[in-house]
C-alpha positions, 0 to 999 in steps of 0.5 A: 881742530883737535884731529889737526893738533893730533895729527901734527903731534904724531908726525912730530912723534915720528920724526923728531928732526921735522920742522914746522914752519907755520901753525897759521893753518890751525887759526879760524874765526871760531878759535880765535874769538874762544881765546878772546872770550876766555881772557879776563875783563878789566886788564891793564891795557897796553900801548893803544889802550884797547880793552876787551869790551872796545875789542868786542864791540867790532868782534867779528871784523878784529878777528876777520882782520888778525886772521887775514893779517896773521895768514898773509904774514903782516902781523905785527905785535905791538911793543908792549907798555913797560910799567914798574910795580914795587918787589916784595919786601924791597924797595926796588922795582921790576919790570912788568910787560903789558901787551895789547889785547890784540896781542893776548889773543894771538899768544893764547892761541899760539901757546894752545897749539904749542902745548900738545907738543910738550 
């Protein structure tokens, strides 16, 4: 995996004006299942309600499925559950966004792969 990431950042390096369409290529069943194991346990959950324990409990065949999903391009994220938590010293409120631990999963992996580029 790192040689691929290492690879891509040297032609990146090298031709700046390149563009990379996809990184579905870099995702297999052991990255995924490391995102999904580094995620802390007993977050808020998102608009189905699913957990990481409930998650873990089909492990193999959730993470099987999102590959397949995410490399024939019929992934969709689920619309985030929008709460309102109270700002610091106000009495007004902010917006605070909770993904669906599906979701979690993806945007960890995808930042991992982005990041070597920054």
């Amino acid at each position: 995996m790192e040689t691929k990431l290492l690879r891509i950042a040297e032609l990146a390096k090298f031709n700046p004006k390149m563009k990379f369409t996809s990184l579905a290529h870099l995702l297999n069943e052991q990255s995924l299942v490391q995102c999904h194991n580094e995620l802390p346990n007993r977050k808020a959950t998102g608009v189905k309600g699913t957990t990481k324990e409930q998650y873990s409990e089909n492990l193999k065949e959730n993470i099987e499925d999102l590959i397949n999903r995410l490399k024939v391009k019929s992934y969709r994220p689920v619309p985030v559950r929008r709460m309102y938590i109270p700002k610091l010293h106000s009495n007004k409120k902010r917006p605070l966004g909770i993904p669906e631990h599906e979701d979690k999963i993806v945007q960890k992996r995808y930042y991992e792969n982005i990041k070597h580029y920054l």
